[in-house]
N, C-alpha and C positions, 0 to 999 in steps of 0.2 A: 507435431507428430500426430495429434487425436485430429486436426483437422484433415490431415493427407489422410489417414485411416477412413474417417465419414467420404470423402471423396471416390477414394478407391470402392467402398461400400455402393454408394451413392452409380456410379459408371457402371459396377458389375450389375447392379438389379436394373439399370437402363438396356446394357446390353441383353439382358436376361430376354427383356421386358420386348426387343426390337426383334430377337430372334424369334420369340416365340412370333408374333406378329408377321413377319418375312414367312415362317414358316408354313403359316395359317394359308395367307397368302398365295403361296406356292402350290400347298394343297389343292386349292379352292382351283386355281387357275391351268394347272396340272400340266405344267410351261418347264417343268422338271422332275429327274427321278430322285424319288424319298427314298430311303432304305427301308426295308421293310419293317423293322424294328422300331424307328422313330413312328412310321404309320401307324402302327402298331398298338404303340403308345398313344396315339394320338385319337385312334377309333376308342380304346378303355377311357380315357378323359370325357370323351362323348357322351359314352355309355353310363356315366357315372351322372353326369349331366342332364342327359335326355332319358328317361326311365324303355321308350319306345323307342328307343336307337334299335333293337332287332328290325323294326320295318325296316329301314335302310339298308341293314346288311343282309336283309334278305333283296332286294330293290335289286342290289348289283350282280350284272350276269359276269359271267367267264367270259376271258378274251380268246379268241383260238389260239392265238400267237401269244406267247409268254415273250415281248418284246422288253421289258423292262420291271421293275421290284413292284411297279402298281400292279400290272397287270398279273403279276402271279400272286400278289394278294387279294386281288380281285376272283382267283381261281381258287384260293383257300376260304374264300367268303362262299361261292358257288357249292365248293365241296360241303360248307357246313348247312348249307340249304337242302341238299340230299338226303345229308345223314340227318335230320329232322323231320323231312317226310317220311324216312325210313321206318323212325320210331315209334312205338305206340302198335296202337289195334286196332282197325277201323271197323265202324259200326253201320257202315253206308257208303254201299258203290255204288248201287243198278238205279237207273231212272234218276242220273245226275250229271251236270255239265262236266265234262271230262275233264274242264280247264280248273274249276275252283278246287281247292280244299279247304276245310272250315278244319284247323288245327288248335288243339284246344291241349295245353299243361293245366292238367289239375294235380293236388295234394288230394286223394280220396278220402281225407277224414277232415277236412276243412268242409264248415258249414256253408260258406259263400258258394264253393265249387258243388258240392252236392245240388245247392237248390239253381247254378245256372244248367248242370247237367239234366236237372230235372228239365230244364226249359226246353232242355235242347232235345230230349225225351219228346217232350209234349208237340215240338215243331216239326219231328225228323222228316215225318210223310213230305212235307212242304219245302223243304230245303233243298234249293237243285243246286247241292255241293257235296262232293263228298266227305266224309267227317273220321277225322283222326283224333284218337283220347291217347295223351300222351301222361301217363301215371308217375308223377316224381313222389320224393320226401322231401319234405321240407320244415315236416311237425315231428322229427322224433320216428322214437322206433316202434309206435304204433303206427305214422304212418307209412313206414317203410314196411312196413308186415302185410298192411292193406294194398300197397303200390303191388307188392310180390304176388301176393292172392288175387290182385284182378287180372295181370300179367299171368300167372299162371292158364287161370280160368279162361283167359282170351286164346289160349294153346287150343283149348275143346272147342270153345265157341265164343265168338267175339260179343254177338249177341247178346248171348246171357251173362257175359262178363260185365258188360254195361249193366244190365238189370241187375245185377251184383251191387253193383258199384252205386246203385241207388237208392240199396235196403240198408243201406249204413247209419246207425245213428250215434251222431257224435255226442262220449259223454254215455252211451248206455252199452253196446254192441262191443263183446272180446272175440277172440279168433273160434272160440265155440261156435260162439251165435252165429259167427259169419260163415263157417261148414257148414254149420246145420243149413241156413240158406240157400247155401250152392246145392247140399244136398236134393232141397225142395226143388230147382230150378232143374233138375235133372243132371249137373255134373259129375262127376264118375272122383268122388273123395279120395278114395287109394291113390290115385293118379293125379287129384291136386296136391294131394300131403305131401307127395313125392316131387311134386314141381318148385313146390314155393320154394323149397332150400334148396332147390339145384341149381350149380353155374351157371346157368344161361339166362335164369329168372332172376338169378339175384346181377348179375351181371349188367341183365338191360335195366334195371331197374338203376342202377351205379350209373350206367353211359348217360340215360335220358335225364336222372336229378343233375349231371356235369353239364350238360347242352344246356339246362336252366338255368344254371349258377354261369355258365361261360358266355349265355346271350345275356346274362343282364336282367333277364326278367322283373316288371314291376312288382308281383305279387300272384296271386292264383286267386282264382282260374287265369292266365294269359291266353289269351283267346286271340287266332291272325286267321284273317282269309288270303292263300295263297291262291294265286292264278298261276298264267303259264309266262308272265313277265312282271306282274305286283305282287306287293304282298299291303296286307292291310291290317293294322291294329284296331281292333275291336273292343266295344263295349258290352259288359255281361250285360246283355237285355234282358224284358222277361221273353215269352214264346213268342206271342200275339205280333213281336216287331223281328225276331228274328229273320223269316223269309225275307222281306222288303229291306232288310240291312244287308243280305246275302246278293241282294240282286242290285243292291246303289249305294257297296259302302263307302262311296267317295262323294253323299251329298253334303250340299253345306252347310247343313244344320247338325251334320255330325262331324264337321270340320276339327270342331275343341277335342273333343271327346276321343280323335283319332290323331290328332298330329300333339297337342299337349301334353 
């Protein structure tokens, strides 16, 4: 009886083991339709896997014709490459290639992202892309108070929302310090007090931390340059390399650092 048991054992983790493989297979060679729920499953195994699986799923276009389960998972991939550019506040359109965007999730009270925002500060004149700050939480409900206050401040001026978002110092700065700031910068306080806790502010701030959590993100900053058919994972550089990474992020000296 214990041997027919191991046996029985033994055959189901085979068959396990052949289906998943067949599976892969099928995928790969796309010679049949997956439901969309096994794909499904199968893109989160990825992602769990490859930390840069968003390039991918950003990579794939919408088919016009919803012919079969790929293909309208392929237009749910589409739709979530939309709603990403959507988000956020941008700091730079005029006098940039129409086709890039330099998409950047930052935590605004993470030290890392501060000092690549600074970079991205010091490089903007030179960047022929245009550039999206997309504010999650990911530290707590400091930083969901800071994610709300830059969002807000980006409703007045996106501009100065950034220059906000740069006088941060992690470890000393409370929501005082950070009015008084905006104060200085010229935004109109009665009118951020009134933003940060209303539905729309705290809302995108919800949508954009779930787009992070749901693409998988390595860690912040996640930093992609989107074109108008790639997308690319990027390395928080300092300034001095940012331009030349914006204009050949597919060379092969940043091969590791992009596909790894």
């Amino acid at each position: 009886m214990l041997l027919k048991t191991k046996l029985i054992t033994i055959l189901t983790v085979f068959n396990l083991l052949a289906s998943a493989g067949i599976g892969w297979w099928v995928y790969n060679k796309n010679n049949h339709v997956l439901n969309v729920n096994d794909l499904e499953c199968l893109l989160e195994d990825l992602a769990h896997s490859n930390p840069q699986f968003l390039v991918s799923l950003l990579n794939n276009s919408a088919n016009n014709n919803e012919k079969n389960d790929t293909q309208i998972l392929e237009k749910v991939i589409f739709k979530k490459r939309l709603e990403l550019l959507k988000s956020g506040f941008s700091i730079k359109k005029q006098h940039t290639d129409p086709q890039k965007t330099l998409v950047i999730f930052s935590d605004l009270t993470c030290p890392h992202c501060i000092t690549f925002l600074k970079n991205v500060d010091a490089a903007l004149l030179n960047l022929n892309c245009a550039v999206i700050i997309i504010p999650i939480s990911m530290l707590g409900e400091k930083a969901t108070y800071q994610a709300k206050l830059i969002t807000a401040a980006s409703l007045q001026d996106s501009k100065k929302a950034f220059k906000l978002a740069l006088l941060y110092k992690p470890l000393e700065d409370d929501e005082n310090n950070m009015l008084g700031e905006a104060g200085k910068l010229g935004l109109d306080l009665i009118k951020l007090s009134q933003e940060i806790e209303s539905k729309p502010v705290t809302d995108s701030v919800i949508q954009q931390t779930k787009i992070a959590e749901d693409s998988f993100l390595p860690g912040v900053p996640s930093i992609f340059l989107i074109t108008s058919d790639q997308a690319y994972f990027l390395p928080p550089v300092e300034a001095k390399d940012l331009p030349n990474l914006i204009e050949n992020p597919a060379r092969e000296e940043l091969s590791n650092a992009i596909t790894n």
